[in-house]
C-alpha positions as MATLAB code, in Angstrom:
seq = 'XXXXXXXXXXXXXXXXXXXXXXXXXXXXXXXXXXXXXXXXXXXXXXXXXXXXXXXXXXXXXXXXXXXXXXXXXXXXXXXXXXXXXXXXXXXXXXXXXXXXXXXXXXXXXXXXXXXXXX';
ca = [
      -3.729   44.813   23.426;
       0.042   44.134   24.410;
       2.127   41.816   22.303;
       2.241   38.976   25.163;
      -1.716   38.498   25.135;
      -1.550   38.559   21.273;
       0.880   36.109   21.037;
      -1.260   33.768   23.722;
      -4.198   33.952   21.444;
      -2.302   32.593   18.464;
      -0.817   30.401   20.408;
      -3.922   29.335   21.737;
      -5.699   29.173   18.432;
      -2.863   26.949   16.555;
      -3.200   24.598   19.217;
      -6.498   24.421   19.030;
      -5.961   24.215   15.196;
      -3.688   21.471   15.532;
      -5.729   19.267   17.445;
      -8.467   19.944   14.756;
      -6.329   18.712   12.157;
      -4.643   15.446   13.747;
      -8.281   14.475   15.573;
     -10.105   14.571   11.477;
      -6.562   13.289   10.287;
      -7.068   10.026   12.926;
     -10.573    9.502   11.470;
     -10.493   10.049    7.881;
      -7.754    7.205    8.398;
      -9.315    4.942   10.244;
     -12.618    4.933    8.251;
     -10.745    4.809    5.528;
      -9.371    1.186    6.449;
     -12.217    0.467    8.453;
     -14.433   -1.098    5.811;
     -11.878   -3.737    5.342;
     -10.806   -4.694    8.972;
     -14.909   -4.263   10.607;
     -16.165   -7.016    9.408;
     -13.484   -9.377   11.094;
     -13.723   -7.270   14.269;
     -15.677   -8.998   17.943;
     -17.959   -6.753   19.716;
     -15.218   -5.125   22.011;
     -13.196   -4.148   18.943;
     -16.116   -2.443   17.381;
     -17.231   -0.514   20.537;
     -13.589    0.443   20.871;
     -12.981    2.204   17.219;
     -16.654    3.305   17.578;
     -16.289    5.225   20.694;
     -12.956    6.296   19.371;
     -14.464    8.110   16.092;
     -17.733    9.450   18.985;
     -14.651   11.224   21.122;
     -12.767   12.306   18.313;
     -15.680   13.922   16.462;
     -16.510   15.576   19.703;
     -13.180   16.913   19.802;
     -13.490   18.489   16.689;
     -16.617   19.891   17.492;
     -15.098   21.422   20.942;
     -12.126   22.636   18.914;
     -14.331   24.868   16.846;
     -16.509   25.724   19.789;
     -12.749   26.822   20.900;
     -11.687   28.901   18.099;
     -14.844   30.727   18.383;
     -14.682   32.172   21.851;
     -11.367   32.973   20.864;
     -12.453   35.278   18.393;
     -15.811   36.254   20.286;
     -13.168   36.810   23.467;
     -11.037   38.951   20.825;
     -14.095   40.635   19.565;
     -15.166   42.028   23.090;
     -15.098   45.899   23.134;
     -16.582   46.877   26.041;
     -13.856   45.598   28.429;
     -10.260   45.686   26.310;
      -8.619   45.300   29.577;
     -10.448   42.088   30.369;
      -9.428   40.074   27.245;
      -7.740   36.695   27.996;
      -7.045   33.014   26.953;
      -7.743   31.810   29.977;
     -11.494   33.047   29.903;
     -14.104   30.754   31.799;
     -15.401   30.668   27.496;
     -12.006   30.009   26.050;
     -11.032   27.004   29.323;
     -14.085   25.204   29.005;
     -14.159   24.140   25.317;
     -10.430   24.337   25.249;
     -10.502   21.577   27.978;
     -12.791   19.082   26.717;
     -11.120   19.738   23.081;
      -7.965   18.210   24.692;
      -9.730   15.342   27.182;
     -11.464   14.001   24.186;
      -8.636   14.165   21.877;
      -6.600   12.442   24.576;
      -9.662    9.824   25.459;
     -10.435    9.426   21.078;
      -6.013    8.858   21.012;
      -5.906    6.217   23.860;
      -9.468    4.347   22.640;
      -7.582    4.340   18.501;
      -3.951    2.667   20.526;
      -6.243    0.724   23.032;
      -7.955   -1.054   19.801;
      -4.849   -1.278   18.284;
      -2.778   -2.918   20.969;
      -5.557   -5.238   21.347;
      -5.356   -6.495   17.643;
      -1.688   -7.074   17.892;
      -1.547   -8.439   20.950;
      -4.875  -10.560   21.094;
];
């Protein structure tokens, strides 16, 4: 394997990593605090931070799923040629990690502006 497909799968894999760690960072926090600030919250609020934690979870989940056809892509022997990031099995996962990160990120500021500005 050449250095520039080596250094694509690291890449790869510490973003993947990173999104891992500030998506479980976002919710440790939140449900940390949440006990406190629930009970005060309407129905919107609630769905809000609910769906938030849903789509954050899930993007931990598709982070992992991520990481692993990294290494399963990585661990392919029959075709050494054919080893890339950009894999149908390293896109997929690696694409919903990063929509529900994004959608998990906008629902946490979403419930946030809301209790500042409403």
């Amino acid at each position: 394997m050449d250095e520039q497909t080596k250094t694509a799968f690291a890449s790869a894999s510490d973003t993947s990593k990173q999104l891992i760690a500030l998506a479980t960072g976002l919710l440790a926090l939140e449900i940390t605090f949440a006990k406190e600030v629930i009970v005060r919250l309407d129905d919107v609020a609630k769905c809000l931070i609910g769906t938030s934690w849903v789509l954050l979870l899930l993007s931990v989940v598709a982070g992992v799923w991520t990481l692993l056809a990294l290494a399963g892509t990585l661990g392919q022997t029959t075709v050494p040629t054919a080893q890339s990031i950009f894999g149908r099995n390293v896109r997929v996962p690696a694409i919903l990690q990063i929509l529900l990160f994004l959608g998990g990120l906008i629902l946490t500021v979403w419930f946030g502006v809301r209790g500042v500005v409403g």
